[in-house]
Backbone as CSV, one residue per row, in Angstrom:
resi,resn,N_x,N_y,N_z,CA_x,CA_y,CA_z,C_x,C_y,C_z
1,UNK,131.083,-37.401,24.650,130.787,-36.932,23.300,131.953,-37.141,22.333
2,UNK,133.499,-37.616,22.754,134.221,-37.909,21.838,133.883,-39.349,21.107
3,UNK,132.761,-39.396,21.562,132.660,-40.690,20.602,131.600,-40.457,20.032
4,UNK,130.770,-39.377,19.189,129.849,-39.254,18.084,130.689,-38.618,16.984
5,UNK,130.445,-39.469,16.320,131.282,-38.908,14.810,130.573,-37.511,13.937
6,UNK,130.781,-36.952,14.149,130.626,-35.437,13.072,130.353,-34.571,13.914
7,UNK,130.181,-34.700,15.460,130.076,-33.365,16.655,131.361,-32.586,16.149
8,UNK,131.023,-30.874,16.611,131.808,-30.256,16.498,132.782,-29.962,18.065
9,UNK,133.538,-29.781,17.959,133.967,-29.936,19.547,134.882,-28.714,19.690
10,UNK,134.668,-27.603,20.830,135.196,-26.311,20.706,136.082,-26.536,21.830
11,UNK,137.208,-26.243,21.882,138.647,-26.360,23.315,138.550,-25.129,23.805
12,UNK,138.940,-25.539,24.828,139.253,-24.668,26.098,140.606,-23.653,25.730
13,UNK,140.435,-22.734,25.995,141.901,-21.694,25.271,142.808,-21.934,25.597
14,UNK,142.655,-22.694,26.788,143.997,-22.714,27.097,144.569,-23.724,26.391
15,UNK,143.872,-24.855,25.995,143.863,-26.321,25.502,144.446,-26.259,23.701
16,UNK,143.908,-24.878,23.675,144.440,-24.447,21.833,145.907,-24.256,21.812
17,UNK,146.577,-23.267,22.971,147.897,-23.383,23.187,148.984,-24.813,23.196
18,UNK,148.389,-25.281,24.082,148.579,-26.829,24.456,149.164,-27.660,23.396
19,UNK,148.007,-27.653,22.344,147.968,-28.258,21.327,148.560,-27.926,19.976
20,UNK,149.222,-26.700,19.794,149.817,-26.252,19.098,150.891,-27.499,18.215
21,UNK,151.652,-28.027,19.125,152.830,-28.877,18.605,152.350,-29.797,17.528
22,UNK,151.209,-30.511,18.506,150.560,-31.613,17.720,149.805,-31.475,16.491
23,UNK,148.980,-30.234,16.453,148.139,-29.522,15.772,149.158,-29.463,13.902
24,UNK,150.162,-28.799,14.350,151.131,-28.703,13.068,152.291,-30.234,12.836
25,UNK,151.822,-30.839,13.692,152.894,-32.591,13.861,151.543,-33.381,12.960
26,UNK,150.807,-33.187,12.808,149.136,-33.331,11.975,148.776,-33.192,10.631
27,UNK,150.004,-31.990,10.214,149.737,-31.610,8.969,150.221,-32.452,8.110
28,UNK,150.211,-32.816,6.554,150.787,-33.200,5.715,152.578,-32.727,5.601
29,UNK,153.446,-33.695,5.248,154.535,-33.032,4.888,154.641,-32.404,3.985
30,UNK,153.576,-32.592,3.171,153.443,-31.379,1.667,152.772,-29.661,2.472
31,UNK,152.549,-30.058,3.745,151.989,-28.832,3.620,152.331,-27.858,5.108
32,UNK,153.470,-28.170,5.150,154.332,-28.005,6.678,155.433,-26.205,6.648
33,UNK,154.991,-25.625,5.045,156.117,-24.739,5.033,155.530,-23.557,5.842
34,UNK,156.286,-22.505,5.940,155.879,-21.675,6.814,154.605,-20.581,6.415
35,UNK,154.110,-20.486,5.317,153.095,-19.807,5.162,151.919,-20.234,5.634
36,UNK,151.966,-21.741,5.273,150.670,-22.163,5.350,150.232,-22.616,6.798
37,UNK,151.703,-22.925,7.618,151.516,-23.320,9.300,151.475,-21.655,10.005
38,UNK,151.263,-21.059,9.652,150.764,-19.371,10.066,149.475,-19.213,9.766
39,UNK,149.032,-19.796,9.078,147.836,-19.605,7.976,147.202,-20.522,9.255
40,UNK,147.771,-21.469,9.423,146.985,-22.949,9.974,146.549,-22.220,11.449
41,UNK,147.862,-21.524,12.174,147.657,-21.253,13.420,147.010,-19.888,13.621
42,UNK,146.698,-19.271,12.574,145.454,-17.889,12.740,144.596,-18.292,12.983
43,UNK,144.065,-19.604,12.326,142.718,-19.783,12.250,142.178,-20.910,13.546
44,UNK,143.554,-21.765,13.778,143.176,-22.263,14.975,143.120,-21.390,16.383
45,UNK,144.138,-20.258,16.520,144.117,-19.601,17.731,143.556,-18.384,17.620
46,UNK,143.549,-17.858,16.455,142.294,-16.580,16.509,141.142,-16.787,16.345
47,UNK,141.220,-17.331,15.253,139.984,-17.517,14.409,138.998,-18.778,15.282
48,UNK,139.470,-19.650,15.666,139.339,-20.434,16.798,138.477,-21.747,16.229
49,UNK,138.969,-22.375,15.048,137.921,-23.051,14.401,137.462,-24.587,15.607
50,UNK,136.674,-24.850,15.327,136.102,-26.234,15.979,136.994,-27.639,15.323
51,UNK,137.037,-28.288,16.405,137.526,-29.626,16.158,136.141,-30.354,15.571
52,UNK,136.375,-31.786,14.356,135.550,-32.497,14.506,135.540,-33.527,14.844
53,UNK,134.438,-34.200,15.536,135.133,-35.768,16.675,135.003,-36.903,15.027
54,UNK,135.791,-37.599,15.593,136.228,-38.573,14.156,136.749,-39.749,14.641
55,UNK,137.031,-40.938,13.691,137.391,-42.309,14.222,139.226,-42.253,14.471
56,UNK,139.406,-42.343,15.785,141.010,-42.386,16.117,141.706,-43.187,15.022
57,UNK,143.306,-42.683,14.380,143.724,-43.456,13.866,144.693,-43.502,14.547
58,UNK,144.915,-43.098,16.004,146.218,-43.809,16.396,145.289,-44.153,18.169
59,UNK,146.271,-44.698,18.833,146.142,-45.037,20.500,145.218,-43.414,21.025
60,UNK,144.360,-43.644,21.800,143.738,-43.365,22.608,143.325,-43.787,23.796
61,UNK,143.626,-43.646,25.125,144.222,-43.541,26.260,142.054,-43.531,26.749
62,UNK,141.598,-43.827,27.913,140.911,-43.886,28.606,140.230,-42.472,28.799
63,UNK,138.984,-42.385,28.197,138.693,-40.342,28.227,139.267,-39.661,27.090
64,UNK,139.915,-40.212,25.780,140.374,-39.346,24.976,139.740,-39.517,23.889
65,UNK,139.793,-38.551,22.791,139.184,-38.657,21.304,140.123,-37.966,20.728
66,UNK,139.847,-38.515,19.149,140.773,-37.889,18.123,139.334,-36.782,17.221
67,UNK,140.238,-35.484,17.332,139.478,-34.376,16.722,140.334,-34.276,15.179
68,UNK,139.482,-34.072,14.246,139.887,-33.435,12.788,139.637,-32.573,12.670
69,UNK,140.668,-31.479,12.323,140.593,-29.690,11.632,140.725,-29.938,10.352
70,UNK,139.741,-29.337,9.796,139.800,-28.541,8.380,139.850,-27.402,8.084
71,UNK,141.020,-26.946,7.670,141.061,-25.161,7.726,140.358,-24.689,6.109
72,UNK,139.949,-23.016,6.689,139.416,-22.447,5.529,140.757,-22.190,4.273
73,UNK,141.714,-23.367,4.130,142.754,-23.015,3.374,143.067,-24.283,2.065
74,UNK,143.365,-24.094,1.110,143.838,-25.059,0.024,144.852,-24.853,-0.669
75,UNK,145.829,-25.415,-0.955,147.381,-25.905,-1.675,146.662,-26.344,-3.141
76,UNK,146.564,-25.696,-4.162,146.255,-26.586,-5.044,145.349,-27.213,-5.454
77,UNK,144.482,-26.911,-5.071,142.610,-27.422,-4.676,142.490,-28.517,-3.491
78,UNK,144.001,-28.592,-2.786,143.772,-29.913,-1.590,143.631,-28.950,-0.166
79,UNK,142.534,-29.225,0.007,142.104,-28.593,1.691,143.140,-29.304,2.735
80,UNK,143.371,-28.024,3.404,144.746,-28.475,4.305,143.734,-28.674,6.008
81,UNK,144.224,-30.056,5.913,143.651,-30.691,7.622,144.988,-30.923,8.550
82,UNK,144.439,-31.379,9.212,145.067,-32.077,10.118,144.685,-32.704,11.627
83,UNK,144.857,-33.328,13.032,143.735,-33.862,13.408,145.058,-34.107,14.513
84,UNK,144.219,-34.610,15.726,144.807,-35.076,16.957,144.292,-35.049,18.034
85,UNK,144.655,-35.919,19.257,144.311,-36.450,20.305,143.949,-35.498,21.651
86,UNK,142.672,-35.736,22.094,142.891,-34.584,22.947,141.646,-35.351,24.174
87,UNK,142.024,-34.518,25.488,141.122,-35.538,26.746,139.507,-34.416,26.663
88,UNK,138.831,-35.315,27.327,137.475,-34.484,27.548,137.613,-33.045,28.337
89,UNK,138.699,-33.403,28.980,138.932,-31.943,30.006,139.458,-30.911,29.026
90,UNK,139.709,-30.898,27.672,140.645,-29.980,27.412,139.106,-29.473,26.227
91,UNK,137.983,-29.970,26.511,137.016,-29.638,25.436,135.970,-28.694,26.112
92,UNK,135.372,-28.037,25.891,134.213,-27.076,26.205,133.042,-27.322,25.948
93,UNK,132.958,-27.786,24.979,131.641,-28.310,24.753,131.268,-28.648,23.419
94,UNK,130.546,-29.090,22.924,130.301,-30.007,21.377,129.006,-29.524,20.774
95,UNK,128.423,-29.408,19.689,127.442,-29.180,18.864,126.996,-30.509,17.855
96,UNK,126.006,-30.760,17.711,125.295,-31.908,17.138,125.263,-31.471,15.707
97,UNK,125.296,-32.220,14.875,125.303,-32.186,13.603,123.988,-31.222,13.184
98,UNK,122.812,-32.017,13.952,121.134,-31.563,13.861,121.174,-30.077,14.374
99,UNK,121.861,-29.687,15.282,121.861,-28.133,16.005,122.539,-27.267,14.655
100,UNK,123.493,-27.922,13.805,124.308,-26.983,12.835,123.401,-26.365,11.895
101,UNK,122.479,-27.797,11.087,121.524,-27.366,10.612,120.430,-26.462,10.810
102,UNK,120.093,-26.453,12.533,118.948,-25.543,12.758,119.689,-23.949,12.736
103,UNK,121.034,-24.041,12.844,121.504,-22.596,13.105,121.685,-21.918,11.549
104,UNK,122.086,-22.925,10.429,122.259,-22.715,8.935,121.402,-22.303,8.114
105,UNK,120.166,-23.181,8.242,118.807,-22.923,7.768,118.509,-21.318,7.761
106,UNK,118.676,-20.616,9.072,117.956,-19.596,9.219,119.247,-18.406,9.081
107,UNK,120.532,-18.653,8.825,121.189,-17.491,8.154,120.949,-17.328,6.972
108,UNK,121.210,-16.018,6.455,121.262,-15.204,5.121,122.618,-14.600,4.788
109,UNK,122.726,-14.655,3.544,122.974,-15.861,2.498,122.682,-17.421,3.543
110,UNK,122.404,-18.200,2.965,122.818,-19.702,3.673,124.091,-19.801,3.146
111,UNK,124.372,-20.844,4.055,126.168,-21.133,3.682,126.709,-22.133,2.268
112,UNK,125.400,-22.383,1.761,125.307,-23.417,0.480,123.810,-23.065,-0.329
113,UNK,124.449,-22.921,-1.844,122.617,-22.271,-2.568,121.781,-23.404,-2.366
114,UNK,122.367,-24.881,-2.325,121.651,-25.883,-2.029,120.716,-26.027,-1.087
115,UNK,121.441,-25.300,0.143,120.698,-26.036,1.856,119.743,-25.887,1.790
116,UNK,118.407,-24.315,1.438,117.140,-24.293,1.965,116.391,-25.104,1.099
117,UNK,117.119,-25.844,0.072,115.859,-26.631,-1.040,116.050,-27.675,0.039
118,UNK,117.000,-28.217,0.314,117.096,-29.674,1.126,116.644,-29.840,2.612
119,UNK,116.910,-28.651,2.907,116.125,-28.348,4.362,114.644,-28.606,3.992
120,UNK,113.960,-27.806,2.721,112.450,-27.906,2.795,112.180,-29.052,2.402
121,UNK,112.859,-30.010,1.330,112.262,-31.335,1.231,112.228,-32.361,2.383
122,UNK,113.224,-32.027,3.225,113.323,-32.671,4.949,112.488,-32.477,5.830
123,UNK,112.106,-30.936,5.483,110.634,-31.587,6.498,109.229,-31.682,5.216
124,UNK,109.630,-31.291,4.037,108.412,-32.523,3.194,108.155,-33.528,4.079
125,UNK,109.177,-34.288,3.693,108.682,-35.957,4.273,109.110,-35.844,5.468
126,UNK,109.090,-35.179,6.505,109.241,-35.369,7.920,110.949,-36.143,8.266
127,UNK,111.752,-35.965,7.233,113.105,-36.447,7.917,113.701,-35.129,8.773
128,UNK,114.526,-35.611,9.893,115.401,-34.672,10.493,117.144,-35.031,9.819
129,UNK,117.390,-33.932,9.349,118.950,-33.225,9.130,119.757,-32.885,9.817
130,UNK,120.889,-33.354,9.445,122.168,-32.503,10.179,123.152,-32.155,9.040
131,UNK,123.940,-30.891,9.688,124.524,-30.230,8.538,126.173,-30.821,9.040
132,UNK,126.977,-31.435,7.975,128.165,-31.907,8.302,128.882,-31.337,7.364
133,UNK,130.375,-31.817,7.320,131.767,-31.227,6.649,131.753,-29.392,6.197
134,UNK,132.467,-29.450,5.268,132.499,-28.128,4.660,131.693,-26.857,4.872
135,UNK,130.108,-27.601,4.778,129.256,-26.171,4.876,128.717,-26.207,6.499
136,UNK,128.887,-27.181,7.321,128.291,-27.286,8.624,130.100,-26.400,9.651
137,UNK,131.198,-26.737,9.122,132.127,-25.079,9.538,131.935,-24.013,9.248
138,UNK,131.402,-23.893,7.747,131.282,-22.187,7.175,129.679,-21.904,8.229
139,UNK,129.143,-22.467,8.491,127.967,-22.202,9.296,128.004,-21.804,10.824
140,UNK,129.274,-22.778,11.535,129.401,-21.889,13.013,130.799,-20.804,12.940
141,UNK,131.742,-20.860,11.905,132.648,-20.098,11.700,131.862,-18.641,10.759
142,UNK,131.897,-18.610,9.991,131.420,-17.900,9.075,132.473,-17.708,8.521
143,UNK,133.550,-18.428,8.331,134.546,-18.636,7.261,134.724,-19.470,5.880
144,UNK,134.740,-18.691,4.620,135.050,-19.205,3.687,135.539,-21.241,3.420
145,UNK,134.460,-21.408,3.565,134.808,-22.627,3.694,134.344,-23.905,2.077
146,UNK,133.177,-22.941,1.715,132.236,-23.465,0.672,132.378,-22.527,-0.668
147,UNK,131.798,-23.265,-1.613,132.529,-22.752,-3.200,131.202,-22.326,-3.446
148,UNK,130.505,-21.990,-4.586,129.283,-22.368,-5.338,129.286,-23.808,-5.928
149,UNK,130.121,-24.742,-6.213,130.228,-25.975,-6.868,130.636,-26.870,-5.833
150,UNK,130.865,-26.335,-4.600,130.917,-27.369,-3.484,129.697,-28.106,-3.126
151,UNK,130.311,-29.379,-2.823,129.220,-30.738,-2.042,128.708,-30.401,-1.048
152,UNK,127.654,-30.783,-0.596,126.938,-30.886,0.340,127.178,-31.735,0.779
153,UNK,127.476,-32.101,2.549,127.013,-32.999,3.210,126.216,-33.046,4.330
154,UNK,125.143,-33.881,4.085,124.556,-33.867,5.351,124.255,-35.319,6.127
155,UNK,123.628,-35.398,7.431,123.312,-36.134,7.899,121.634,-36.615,8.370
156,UNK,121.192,-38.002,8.228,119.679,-38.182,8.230,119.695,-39.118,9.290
157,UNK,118.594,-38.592,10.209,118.566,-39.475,11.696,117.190,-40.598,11.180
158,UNK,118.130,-41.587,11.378,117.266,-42.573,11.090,116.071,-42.683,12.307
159,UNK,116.359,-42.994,13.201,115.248,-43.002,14.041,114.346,-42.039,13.950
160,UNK,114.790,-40.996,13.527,113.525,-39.411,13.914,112.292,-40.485,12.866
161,UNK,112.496,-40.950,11.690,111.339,-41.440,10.291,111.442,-40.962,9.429
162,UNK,109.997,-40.321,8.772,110.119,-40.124,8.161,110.277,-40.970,6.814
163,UNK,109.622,-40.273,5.484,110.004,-41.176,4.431,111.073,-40.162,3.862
164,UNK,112.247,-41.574,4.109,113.782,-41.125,4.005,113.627,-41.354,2.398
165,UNK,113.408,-42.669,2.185,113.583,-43.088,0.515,112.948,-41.725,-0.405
166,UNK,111.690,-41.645,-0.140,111.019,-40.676,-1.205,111.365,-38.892,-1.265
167,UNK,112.441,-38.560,-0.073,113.390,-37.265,0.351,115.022,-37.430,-0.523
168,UNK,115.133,-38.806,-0.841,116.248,-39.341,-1.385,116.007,-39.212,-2.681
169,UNK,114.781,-39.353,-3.432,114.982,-39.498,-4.914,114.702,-37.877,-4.599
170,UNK,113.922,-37.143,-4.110,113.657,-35.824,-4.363,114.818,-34.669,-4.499
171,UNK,115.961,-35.397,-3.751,117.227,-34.618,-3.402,118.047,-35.262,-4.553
172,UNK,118.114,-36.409,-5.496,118.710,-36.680,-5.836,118.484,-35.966,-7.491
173,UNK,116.864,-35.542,-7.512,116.542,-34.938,-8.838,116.946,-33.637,-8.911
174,UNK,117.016,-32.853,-7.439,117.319,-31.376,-7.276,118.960,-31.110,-8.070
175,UNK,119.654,-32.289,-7.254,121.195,-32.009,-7.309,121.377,-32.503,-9.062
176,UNK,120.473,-32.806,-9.748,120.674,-32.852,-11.379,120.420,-31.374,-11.647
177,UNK,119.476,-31.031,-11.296,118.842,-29.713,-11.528,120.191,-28.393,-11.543
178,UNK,120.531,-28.568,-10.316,121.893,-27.531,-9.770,122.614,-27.446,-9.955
179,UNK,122.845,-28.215,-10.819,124.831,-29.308,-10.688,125.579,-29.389,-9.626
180,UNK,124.529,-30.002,-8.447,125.762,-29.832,-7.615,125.437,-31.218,-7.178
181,UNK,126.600,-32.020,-5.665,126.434,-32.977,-5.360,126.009,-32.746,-4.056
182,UNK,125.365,-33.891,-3.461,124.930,-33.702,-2.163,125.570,-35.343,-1.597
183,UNK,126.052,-35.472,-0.604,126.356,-36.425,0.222,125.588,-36.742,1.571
184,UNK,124.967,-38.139,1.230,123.933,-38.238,2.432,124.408,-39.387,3.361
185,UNK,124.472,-39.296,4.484,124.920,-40.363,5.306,123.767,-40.843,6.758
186,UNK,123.133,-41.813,6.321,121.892,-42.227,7.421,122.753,-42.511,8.934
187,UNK,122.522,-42.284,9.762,122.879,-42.217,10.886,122.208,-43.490,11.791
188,UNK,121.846,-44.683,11.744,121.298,-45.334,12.803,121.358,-45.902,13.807
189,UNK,122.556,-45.616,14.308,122.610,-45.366,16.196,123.704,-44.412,16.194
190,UNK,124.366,-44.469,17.608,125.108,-43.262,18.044,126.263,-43.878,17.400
191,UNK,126.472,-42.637,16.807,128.103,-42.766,16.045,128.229,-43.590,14.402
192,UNK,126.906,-44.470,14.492,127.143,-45.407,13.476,126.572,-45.044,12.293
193,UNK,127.266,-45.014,10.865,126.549,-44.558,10.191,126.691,-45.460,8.717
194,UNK,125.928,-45.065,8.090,125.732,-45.548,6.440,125.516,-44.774,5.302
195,UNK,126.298,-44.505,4.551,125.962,-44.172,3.114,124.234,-44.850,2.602
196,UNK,123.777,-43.408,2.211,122.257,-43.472,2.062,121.769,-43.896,0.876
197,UNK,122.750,-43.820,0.142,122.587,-44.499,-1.308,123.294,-45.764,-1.650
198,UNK,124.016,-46.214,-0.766,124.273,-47.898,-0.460,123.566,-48.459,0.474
199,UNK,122.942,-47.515,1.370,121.665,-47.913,2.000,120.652,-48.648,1.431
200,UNK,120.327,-47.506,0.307,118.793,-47.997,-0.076,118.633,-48.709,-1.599
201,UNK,120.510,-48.722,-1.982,120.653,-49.968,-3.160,120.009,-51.404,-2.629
202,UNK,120.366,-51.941,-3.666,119.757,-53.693,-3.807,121.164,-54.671,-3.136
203,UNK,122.465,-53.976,-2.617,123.260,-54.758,-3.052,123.278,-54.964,-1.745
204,UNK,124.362,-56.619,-1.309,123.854,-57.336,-0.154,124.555,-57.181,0.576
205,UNK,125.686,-56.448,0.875,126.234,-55.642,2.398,126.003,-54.018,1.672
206,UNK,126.569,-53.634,3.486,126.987,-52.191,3.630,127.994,-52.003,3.967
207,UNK,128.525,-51.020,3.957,129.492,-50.425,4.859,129.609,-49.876,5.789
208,UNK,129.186,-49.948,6.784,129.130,-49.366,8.319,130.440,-49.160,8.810
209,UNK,130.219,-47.315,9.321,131.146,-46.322,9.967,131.386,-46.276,10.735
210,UNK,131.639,-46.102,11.907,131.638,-46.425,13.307,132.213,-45.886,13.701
211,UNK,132.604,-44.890,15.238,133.670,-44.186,15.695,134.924,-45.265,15.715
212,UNK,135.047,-46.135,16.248,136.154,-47.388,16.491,136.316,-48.143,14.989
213,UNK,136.003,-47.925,13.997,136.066,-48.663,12.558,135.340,-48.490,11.567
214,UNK,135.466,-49.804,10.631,134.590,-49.912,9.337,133.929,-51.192,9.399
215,UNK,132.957,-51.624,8.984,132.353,-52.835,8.974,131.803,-52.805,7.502
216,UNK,132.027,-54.418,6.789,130.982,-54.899,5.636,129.823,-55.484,6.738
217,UNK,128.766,-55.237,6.272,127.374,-55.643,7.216,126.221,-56.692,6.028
218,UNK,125.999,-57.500,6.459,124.827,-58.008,5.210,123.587,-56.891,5.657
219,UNK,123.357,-56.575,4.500,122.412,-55.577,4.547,120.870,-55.731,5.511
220,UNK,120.554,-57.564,5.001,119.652,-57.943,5.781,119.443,-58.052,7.270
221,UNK,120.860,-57.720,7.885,121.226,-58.161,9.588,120.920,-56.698,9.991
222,UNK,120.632,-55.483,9.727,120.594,-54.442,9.813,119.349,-54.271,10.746
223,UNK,119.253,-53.951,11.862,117.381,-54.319,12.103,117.148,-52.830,11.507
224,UNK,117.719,-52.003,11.371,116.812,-50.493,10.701,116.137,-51.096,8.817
225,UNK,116.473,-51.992,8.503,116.204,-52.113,7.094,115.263,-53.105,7.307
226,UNK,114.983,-54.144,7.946,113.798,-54.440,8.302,112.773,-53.460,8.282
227,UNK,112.589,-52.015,8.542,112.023,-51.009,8.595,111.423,-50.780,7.356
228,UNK,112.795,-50.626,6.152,112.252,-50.230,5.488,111.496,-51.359,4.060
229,UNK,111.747,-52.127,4.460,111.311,-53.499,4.309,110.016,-53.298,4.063
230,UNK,109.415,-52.979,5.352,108.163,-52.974,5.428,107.636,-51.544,4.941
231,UNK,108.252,-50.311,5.210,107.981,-49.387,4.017,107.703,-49.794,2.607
232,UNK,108.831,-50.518,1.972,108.583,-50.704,0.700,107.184,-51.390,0.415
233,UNK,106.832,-52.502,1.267,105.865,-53.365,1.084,105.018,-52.787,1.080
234,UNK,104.226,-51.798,2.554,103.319,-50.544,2.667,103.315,-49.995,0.811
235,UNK,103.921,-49.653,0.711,103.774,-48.518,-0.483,103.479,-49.380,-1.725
236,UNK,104.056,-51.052,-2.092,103.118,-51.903,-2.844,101.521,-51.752,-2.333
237,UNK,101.288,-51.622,-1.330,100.118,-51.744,-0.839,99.115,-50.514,-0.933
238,UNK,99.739,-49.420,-1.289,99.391,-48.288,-1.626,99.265,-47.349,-0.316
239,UNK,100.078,-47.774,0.809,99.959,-46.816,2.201,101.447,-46.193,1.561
240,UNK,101.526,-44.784,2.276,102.064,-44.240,2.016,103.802,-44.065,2.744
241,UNK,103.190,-44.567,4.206,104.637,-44.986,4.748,105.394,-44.059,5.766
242,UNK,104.914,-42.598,5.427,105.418,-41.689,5.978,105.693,-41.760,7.472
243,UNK,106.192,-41.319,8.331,106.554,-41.457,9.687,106.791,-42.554,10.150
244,UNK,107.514,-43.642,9.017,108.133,-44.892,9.626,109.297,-44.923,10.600
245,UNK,109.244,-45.393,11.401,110.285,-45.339,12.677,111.599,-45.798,12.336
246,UNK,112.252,-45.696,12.473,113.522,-46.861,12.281,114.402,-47.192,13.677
247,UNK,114.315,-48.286,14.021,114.661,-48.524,15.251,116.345,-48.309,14.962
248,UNK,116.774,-48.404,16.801,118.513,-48.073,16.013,119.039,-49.720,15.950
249,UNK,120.058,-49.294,15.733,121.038,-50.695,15.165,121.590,-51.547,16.152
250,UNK,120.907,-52.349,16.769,121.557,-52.988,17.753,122.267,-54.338,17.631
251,UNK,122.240,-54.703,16.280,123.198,-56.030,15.961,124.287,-55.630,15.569
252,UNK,124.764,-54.521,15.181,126.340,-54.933,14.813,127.064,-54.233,16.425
């Protein structure tokens, strides 16, 4: 599981100790003074926040992943992270982006005024969600993590279907409505992902995410957009499209 990008990944206690050195060797040098590395280590060893699995930016060794912390803390309006290397043995176990959402949905307050409109237009059109960054921590922490003017991010499983496009303009009219922003990232295989609104532009690559990198992709080599290819065409045709499959991505 260190290789799905946005799992949450919870350590072993003993493994939080462990990691201490590295944990604050992680931080910014702007943000290394002693209030805020007290601040950093409440919340990692009491408070016990979750790692998130993310693309290594340094060597990783056979069995290892690089985890990113985001603490419930800010310098200035800059959220203080930091991130590092850790083996499968030192992890407990991981949470799916899609599990964050099912646990978010059904708290009160929700952790964002946004989520239950976007949750209900998701299963409108039959897409499945996952709840990522900012409000998918304030959701298994229940720590201050989200503003009222904070972004949303979530995640859309391409394979589950669904009409993704017509959940996209619906979410995109809400977040005029709210003033707020929402960040959507299509997911179409394990780990790999795409910006949903460079997705479903006209323009002729993408940018594909990847646990191991970044890729420009011609949009057309994509076999999930072949998919929607034929969505679009369906809906010239006056079918409606809904529960289109999207196979996963097996060319790049």
């Amino acid at each position: 599981m260190l290789n799905r990008r946005h799992y949450l990944a919870e350590l072993e206690p003993s493994a939080r100790e462990a990691l201490v050195p590295a944990l604050l060797e992680g931080l910014p040098h702007t943000m290394r003074d002693e209030a805020t590395e007290n601040a950093v280590l409440k919340a990692f060893l009491e408070e016990r926040i979750p790692g998130i699995v993310c693309r290594p930016t340094r060597v990783c060794r056979e069995g290892q992943g690089q985890l990113g912390f985001s603490f419930p803390i800010r310098i200035e309006e800059q959220r203080v992270r930091s991130s590092l290397i850790v083996s499968g043995d030192q992890v407990s176990g991981f949470v799916s982006p899609y599990e964050v959402m099912d646990r978010a949905v059904s708290e009160f307050p929700p952790v964002h005024p946004a989520l239950r409109f976007i949750s209900g237009h998701g299963e409108r059109f039959g897409v499945r969600l996952g709840l990522i960054g900012s409000a998918a921590l304030a959701a298994v922490t229940g720590l201050a993590y989200v503003r009222p003017a904070s972004d949303l991010d979530i995640l859309v499983d391409a394979e589950h279907g669904g009409d993704i496009e017509a959940f996209y303009r619906a979410v995109t009219s809400l977040c005029g409505e709210l003033g707020i922003s929402v960040d959507a990232e299509l997911e179409v295989d394990i780990s790999t992902g795409v910006k949903l609104s460079e997705y479903l532009s006209r323009s002729k690559t993408v940018l594909v995410k990847k646990i191991d990198g970044v890729d420009l992709v011609d949009r057309d080599k994509l076999s999930v957009f072949s998919a929607v290819s034929m969505l679009e065409k369906d809906r010239s045709n006056g079918v409606s499209g809904e529960r289109t499959i999207f196979p996963a991505m097996s060319t790049i």
